[in-house]
Structures are given as C-alpha cells and as structure tokens.
N, CA, C and O atoms as CSV, one atom per row, in Angstrom:
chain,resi,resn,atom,element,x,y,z
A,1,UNK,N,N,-1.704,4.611,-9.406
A,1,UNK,CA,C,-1.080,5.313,-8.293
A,1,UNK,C,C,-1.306,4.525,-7.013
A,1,UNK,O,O,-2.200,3.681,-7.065
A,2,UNK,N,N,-0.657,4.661,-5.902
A,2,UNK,CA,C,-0.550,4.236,-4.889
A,2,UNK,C,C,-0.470,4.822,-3.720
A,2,UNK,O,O,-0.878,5.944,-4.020
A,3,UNK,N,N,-0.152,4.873,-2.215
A,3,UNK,CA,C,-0.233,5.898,-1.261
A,3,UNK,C,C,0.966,4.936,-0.494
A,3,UNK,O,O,0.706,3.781,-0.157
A,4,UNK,N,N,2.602,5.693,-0.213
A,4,UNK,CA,C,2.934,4.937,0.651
A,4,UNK,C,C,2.441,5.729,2.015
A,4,UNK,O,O,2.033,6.878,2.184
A,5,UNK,N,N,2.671,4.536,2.985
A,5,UNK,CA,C,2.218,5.186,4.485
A,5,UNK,C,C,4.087,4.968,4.997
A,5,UNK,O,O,5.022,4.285,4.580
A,6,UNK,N,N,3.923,5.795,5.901
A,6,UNK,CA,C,5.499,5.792,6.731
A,6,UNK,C,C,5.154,5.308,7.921
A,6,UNK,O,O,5.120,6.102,8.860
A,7,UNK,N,N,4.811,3.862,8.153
A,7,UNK,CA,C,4.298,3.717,9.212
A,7,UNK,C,C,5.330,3.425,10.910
A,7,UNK,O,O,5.195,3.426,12.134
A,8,UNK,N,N,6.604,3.156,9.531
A,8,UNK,CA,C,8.133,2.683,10.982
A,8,UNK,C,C,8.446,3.942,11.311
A,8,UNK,O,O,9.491,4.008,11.959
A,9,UNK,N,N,7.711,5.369,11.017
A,9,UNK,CA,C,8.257,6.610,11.602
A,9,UNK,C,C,7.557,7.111,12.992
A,9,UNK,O,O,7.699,8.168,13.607
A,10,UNK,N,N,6.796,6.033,13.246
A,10,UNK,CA,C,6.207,5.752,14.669
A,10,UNK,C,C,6.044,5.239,15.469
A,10,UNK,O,O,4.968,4.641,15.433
A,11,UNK,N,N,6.900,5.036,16.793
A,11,UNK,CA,C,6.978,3.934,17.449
A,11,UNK,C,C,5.980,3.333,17.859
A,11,UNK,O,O,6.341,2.221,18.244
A,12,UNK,N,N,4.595,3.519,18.020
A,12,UNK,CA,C,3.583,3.315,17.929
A,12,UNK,C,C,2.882,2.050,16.952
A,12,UNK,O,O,1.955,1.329,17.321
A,13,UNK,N,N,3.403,2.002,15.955
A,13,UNK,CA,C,3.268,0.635,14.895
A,13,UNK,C,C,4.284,0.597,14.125
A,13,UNK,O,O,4.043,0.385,12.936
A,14,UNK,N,N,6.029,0.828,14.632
A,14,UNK,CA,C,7.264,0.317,13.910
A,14,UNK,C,C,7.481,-0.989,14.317
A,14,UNK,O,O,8.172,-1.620,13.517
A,15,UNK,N,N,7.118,-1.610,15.304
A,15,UNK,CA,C,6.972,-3.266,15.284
A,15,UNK,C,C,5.996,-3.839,14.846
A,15,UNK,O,O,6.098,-4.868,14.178
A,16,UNK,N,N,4.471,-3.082,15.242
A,16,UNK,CA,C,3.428,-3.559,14.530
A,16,UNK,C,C,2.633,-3.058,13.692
A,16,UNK,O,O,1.774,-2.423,14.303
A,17,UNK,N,N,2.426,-3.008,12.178
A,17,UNK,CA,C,2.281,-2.269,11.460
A,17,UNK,C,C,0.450,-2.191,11.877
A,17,UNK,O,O,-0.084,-1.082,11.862
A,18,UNK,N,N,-0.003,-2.873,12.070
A,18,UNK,CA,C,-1.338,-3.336,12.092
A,18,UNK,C,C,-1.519,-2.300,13.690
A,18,UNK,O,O,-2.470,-2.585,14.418
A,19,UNK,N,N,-0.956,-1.620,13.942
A,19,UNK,CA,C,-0.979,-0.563,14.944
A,19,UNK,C,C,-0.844,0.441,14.685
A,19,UNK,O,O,0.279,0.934,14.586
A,20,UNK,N,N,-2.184,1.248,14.438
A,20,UNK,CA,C,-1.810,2.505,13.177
A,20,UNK,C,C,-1.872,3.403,14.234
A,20,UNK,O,O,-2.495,3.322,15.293
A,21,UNK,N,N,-1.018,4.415,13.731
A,21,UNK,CA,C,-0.703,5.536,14.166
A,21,UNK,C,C,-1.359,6.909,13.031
A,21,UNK,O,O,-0.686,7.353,12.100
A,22,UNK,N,N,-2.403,7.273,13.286
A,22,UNK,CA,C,-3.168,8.490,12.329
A,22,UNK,C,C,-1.780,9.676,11.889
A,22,UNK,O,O,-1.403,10.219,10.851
A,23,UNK,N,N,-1.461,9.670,12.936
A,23,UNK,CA,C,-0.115,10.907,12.818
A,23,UNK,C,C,0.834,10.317,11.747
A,23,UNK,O,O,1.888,10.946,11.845
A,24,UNK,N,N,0.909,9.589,10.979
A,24,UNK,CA,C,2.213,9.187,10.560
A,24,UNK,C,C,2.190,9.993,8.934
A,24,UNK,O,O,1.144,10.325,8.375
A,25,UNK,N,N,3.353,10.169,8.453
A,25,UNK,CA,C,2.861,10.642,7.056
A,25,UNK,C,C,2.368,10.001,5.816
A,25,UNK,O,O,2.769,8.837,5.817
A,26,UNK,N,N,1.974,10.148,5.219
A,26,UNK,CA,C,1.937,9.520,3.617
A,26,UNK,C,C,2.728,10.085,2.797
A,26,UNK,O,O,3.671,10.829,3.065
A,27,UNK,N,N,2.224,9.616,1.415
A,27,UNK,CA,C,2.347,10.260,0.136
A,27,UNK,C,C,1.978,9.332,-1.294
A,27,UNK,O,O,2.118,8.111,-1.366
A,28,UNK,N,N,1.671,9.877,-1.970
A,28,UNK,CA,C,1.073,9.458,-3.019
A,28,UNK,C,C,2.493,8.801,-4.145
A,28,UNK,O,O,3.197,9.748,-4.496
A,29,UNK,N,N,2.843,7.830,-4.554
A,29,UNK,CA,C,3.707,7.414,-5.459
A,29,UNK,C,C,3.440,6.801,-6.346
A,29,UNK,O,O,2.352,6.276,-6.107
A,30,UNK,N,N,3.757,6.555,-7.199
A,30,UNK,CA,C,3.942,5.834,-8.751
A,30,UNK,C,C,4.354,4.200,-8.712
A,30,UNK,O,O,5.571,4.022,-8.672
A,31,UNK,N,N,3.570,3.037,-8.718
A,31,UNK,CA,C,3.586,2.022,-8.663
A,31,UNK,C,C,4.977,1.192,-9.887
A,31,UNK,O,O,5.108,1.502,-11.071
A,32,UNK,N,N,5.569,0.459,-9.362
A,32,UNK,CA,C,6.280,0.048,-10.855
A,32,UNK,C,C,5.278,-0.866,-11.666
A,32,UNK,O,O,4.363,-1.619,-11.331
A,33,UNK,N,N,5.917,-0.428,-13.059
A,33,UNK,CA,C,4.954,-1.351,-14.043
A,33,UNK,C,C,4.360,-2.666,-13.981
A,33,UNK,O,O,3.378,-3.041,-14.621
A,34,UNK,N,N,5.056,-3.349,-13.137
A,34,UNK,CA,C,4.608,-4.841,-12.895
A,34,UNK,C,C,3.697,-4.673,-11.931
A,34,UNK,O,O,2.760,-5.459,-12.061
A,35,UNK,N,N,3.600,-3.900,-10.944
A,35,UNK,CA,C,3.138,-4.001,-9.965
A,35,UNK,C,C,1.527,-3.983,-10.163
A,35,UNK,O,O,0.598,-4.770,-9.978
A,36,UNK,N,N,1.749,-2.276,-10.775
A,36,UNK,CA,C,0.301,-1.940,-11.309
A,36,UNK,C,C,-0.709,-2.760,-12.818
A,36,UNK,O,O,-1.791,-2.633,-13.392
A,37,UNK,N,N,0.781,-3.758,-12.881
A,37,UNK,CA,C,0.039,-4.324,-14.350
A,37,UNK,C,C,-0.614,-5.545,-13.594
A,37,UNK,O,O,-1.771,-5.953,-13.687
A,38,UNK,N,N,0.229,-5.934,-12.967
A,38,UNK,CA,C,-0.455,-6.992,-11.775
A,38,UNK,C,C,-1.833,-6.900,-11.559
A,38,UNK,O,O,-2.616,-7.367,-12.386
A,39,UNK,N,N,-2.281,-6.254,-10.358
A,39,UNK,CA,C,-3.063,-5.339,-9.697
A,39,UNK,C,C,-3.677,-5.393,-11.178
A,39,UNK,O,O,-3.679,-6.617,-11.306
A,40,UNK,N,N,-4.186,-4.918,-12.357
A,40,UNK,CA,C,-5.091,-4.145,-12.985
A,40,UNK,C,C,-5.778,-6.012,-13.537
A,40,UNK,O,O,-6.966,-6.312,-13.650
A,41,UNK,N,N,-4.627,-6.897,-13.765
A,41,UNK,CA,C,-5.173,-8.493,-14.046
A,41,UNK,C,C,-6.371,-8.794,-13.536
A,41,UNK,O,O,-7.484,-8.895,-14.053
A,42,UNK,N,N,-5.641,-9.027,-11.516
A,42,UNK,CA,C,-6.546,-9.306,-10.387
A,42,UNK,C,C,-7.774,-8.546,-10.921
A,42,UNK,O,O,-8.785,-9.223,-11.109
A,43,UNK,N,N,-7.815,-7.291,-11.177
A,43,UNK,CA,C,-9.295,-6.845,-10.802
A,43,UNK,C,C,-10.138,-7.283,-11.865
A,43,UNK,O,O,-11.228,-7.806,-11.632
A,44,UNK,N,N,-9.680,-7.093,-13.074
A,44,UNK,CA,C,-10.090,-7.547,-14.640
A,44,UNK,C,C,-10.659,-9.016,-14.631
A,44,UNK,O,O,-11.819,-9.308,-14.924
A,45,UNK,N,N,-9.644,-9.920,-14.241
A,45,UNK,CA,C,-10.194,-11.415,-13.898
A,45,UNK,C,C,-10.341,-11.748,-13.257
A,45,UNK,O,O,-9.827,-12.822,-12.943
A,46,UNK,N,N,-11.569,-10.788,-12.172
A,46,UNK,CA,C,-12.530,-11.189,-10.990
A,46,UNK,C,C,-13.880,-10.286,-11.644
A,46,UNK,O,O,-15.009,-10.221,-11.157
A,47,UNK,N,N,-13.453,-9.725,-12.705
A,47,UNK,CA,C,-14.750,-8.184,-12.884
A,47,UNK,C,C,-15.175,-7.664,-12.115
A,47,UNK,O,O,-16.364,-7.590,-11.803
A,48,UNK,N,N,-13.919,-7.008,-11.466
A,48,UNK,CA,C,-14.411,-6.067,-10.495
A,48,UNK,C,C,-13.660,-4.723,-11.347
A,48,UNK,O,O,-12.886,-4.606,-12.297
A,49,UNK,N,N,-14.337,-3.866,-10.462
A,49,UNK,CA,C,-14.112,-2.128,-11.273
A,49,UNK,C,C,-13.451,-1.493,-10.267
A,49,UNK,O,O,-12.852,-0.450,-10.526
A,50,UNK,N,N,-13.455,-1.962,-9.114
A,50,UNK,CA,C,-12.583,-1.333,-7.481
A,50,UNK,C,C,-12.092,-2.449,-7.154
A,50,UNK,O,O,-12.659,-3.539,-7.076
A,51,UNK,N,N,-10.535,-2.053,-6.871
A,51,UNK,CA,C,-10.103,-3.089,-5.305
A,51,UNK,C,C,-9.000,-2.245,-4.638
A,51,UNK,O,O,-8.416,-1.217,-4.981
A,52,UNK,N,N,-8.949,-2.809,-3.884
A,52,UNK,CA,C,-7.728,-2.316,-2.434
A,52,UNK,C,C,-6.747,-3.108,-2.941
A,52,UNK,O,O,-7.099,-3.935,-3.783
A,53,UNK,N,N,-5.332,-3.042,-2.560
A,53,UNK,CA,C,-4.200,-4.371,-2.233
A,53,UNK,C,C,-3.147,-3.694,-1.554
A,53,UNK,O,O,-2.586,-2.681,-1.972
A,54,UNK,N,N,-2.867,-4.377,-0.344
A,54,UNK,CA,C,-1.698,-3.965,0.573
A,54,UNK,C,C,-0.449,-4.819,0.392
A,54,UNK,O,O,-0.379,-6.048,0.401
A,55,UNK,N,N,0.297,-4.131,0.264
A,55,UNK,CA,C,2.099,-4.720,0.060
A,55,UNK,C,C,2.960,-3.740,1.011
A,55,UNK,O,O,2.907,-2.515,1.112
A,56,UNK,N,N,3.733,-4.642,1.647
A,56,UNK,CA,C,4.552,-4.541,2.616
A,56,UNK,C,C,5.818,-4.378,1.649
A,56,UNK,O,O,6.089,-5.207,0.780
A,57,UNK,N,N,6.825,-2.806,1.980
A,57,UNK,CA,C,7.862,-2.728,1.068
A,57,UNK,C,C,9.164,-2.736,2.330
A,57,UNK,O,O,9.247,-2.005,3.317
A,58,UNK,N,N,9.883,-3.583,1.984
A,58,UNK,CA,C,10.988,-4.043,3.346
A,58,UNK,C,C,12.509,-3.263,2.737
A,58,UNK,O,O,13.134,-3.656,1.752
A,59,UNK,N,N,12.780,-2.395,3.378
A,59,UNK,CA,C,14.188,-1.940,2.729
A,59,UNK,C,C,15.344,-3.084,2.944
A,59,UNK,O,O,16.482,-2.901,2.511
C-alpha cells in the first residue's frame, strides 16, 4: 500500500512540492504491481525489513 498526498491542491506547495502544506488531503491507494514488486527487491537486496520511497506521479 501506499499514501497519495494531494499536494497541487495547495497553493502553498503546487509549485513546490517540498513546501508542505499539513492541510492538504491524502489517501491510502494500491500501488501497481511493478511498482510494489520493485520497492519489495530494493528492500530484500539491502536486508532491510523497513523503507520509505517517494515517487512523484505527473498527470
């Protein structure tokens, strides 16, 4: 699973994302298969049991 953030629904960080706005919404979504099969590699062939990864989704 994943969390998108809506972060261009705030003018506050719609130019700069790295300008967070607490108010903005989320929601929890469903990664596509590559994505999360990706992601599960990275962590596996570093042996790690946690990681973060941020992706920028551009309509």
């Amino acid at each position: 699973m994943g969390t998108a953030i809506y972060s261009q629904d705030s003018e506050l960080s719609k130019v700069d994302y790295r300008r967070y706005d607490f108010n903005v919404s989320y929601r929890s979504v469903k990664l596509p298969g590559k994505v999360e099969y990706f992601c599960r590699l990275m962590l596996q062939g570093n042996r790690l049991r946690f990681g973060t990864f941020d992706f920028i989704f551009f309509l």
